[in-house]
C-alpha positions as CSV (number, residue, x, y, z in Angstrom):
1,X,-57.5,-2.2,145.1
2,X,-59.3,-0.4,148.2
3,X,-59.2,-1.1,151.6
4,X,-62.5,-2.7,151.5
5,X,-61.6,-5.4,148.8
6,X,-58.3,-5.9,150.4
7,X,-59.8,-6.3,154.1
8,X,-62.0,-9.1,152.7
9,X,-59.5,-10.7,150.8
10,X,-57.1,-11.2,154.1
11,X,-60.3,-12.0,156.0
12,X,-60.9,-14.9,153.0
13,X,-57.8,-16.0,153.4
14,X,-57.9,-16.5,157.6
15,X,-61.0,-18.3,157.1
16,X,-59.4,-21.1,154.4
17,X,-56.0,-21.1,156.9
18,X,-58.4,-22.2,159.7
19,X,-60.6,-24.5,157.7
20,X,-57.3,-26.0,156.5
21,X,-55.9,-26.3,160.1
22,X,-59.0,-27.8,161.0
23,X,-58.8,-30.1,158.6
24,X,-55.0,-31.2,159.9
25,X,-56.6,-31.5,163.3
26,X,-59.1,-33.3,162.3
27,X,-57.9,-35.8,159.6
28,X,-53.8,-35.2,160.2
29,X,-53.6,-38.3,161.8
30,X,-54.5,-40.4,158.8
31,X,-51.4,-38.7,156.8
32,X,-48.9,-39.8,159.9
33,X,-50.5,-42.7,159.7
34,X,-49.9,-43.6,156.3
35,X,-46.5,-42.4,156.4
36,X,-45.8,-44.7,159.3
37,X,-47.5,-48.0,157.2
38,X,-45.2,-47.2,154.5
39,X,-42.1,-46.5,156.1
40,X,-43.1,-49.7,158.9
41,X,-43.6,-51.4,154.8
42,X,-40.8,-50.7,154.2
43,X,-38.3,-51.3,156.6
44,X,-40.0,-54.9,157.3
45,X,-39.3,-55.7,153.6
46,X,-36.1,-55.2,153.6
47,X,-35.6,-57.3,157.0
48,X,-37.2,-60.0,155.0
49,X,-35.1,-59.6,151.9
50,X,-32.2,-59.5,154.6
51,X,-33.0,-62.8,156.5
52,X,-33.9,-64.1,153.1
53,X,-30.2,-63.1,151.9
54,X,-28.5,-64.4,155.2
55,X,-30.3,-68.0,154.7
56,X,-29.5,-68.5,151.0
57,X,-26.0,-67.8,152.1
58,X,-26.0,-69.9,155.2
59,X,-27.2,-72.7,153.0
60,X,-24.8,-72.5,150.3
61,X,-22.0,-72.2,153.0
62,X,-23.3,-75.6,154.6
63,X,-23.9,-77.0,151.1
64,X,-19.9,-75.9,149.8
65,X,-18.5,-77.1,153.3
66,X,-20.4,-80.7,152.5
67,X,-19.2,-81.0,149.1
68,X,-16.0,-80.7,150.5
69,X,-15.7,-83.6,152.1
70,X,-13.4,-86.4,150.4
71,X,-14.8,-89.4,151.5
72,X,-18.3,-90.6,149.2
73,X,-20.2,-91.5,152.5
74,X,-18.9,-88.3,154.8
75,X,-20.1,-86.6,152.0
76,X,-23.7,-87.9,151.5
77,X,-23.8,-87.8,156.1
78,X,-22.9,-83.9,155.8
79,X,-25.1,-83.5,152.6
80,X,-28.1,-85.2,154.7
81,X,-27.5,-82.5,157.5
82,X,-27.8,-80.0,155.1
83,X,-31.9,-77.7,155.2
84,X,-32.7,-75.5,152.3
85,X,-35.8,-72.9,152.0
86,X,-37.8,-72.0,148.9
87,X,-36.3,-72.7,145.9
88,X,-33.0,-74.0,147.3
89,X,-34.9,-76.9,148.5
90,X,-34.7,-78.5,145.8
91,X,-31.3,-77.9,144.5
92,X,-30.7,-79.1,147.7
93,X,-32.3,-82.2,147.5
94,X,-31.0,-82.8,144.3
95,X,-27.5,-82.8,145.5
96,X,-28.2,-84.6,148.2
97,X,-29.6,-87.5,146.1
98,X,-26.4,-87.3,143.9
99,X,-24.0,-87.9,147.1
100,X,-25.8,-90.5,148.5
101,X,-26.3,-92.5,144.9
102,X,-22.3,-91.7,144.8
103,X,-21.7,-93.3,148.5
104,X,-23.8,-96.2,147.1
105,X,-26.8,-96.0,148.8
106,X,-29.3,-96.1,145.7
107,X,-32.3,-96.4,148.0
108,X,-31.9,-93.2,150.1
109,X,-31.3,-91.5,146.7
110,X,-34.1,-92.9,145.5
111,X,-36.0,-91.5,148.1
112,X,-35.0,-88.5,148.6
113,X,-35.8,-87.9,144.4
114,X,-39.1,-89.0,145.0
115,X,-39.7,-86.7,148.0
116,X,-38.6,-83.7,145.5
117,X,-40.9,-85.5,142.6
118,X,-44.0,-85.6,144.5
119,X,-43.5,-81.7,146.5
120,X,-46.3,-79.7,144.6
121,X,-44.2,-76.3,146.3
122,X,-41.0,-77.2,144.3
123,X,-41.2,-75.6,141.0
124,X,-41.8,-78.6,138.0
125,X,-39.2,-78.0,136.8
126,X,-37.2,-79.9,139.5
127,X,-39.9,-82.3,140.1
128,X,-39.5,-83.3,136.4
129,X,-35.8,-83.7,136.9
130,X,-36.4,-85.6,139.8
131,X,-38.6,-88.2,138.5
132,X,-36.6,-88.4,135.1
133,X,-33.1,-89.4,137.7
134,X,-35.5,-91.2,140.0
135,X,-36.2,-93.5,137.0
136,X,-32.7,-93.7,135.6
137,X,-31.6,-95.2,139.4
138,X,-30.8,-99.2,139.0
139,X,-33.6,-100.7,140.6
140,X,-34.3,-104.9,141.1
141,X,-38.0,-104.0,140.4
142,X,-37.7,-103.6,136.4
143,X,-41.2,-103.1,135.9
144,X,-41.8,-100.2,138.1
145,X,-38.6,-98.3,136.7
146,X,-40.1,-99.3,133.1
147,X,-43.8,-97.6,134.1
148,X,-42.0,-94.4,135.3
149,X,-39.8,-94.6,132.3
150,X,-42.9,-94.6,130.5
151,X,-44.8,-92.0,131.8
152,X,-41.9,-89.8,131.5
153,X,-41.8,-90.5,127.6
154,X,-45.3,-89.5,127.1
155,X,-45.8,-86.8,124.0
156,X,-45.1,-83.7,125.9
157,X,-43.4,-84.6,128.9
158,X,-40.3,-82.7,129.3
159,X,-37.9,-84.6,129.5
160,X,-39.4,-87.2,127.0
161,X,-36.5,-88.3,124.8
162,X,-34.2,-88.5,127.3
163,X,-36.4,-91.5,129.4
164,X,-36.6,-93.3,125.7
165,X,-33.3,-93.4,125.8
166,X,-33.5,-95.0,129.1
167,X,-35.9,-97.2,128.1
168,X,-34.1,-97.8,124.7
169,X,-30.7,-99.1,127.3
170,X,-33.2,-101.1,129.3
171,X,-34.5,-103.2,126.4
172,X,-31.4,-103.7,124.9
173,X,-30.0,-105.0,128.0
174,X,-33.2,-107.4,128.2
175,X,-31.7,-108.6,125.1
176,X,-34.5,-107.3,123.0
177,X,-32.1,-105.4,120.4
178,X,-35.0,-104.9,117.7
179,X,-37.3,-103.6,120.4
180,X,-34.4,-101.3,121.6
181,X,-33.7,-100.1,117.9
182,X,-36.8,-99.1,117.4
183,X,-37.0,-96.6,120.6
184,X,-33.9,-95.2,119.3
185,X,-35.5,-94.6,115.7
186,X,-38.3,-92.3,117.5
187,X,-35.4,-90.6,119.3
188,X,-33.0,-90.2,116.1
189,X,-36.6,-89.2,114.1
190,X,-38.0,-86.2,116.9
191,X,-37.0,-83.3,115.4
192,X,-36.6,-81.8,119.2
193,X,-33.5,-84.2,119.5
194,X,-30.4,-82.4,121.0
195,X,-27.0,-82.8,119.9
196,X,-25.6,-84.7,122.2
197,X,-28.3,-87.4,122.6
198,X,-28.7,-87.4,118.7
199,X,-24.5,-88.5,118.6
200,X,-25.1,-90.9,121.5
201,X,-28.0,-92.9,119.6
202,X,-26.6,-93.0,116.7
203,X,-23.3,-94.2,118.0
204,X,-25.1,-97.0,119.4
205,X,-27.4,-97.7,116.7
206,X,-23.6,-98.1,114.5
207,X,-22.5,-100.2,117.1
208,X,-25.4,-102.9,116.4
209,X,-24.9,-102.8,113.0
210,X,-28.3,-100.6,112.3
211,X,-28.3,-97.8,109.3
212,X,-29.3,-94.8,110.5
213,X,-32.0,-92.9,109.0
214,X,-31.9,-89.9,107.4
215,X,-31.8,-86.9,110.0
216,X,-34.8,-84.4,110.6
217,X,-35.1,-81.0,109.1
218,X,-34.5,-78.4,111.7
C-alpha cells in the first residue's frame, strides 16, 4: 500500500470517528436515557413485587393470628378486623364468612358472602363459591334461598349439582320426598357427578327406600 492510499485511509477513518462523536453529542442522550427508563423500570418493579410480598404476608400473619383465637365470637371480631388486597380479598372474605356463620351470626355471613358474590374484581371463581355457600346459609325466607338455589343449578353453572343437592335437602324437609327423589335422580344420572356427592345421594336415596338407578358411563 503507498503513502497516498494509506494517508486517505487514516484521513477516512478521522472523518467516521468525528461523524460518530457527533452523533454521541448529538443523540447520546437518548441512549442514557433509555438506560435510565429501564433501570428506573426496573427497580420500581421490584419495589412493587416487594410491597406486594410484604402485604400478602402481613395479611396471612393477621389472618393465622385470627384463626387463632379459641373462642367462635373472638374469632369472627378478629376475622372482621382482618383487610386483604387482590386476590386475598376473597379468601379473605370467605373465611371471614365461615367464622362469623361459626359464632352464629348467619346474617353477617350472609352478608359478607354476598359482598364477595356480587364484586365483579374477585375472580368467578370465588363469586361462584360465594353464592353457592350464600344459598346453603339457613334462611327464614325459603323462597329466596330456593331462587338462588335455582339459579345456581342452571345447565352450566359451576357448581350445579351441588345446589340440587341443596335443593334436593330442602324439599325433602318440606316433606315433599317424591319431589326430593327426583332432584336426586338428575344428580345420581349427570355423568359430571363426583364421588363423594354420588355416595352421599345414594345413601339417602337407600335411606327412603328408593332403588337406585343404574350409574352413568364415565
Amino acid at each position: 500500500m503507498s503513502d497516498t492510499d494509506s494517508f486517505i485511509n487514516e484521513v477516512t477513518e478521522e472523518v467516521r470517528r468525528e461523524k460518530l462523536y457527533g452523533y454521541l453529542r448529538r443523540y447520546g442522550w437518548i441512549a442514557v436515557a433509555a438506560v435510565l427508563v429501564l433501570v428506573g423500570g426496573a427497580a420500581w418493579n421490584e419495589y412493587r413485587n416487594a410491597q406486594a410480598r410484604n402485604a400478602a404476608q402481613a395479611t396471612g400473619d393477621a389472618l393465622m393470628t385470627a384463626l387463632d383465637e379459641q373462642d367462635p365470637s373472638a374469632r369472627a371480631a378478629a376475622m372482621a378486623q382482618v383487610e386483604g388486597e387482590g386476590a386475598a380479598a376473597a379468601v379473605t372474605l370467605l373465611l371471614r364468612a365461615a367464622t362469623q356463620q361459626e359464632a352464629g351470626d348467619t346474617v353477617a355471613s350472609a352478608q359478607t358472602l354476598n359482598e364477595v358474590a356480587i364484586n365483579p374484581d374477585i375472580p368467578e371463581m370465588y363469586r361462584d363459591v360465594a353464592a353457592l355457600k350464600a344459598a346453603m346459609l339457613p334462611s327464614d325466607d325459603a323462597t329466596a334461598r330456593r331462587a338462588n338455589l335455582d339459579a345456581l343449578s342452571q345447565p352450566g353453572q359451576p357448581f350445579r349439582l351441588l345446589a340440587l343437592e341443596q335443593i334436593a335437602y330442602m324439599t325433602l324437609a318440606e316433606g315433599d320426598t317424591d319431589g326430593a327423589i327426583v332432584t336426586m335422580r338428575q344428580i345420581v344420572e349427570d355423568a359430571g357427578v363426583s364421588r363423594g356427592l354420588l355416595e352421599r345421594v345414594q345413601t339417602l336415596m337407600v335411606a327412603l327406600g328408593e332403588p337406585l338407578p343404574d350409574p352413568v358411563t364415565q
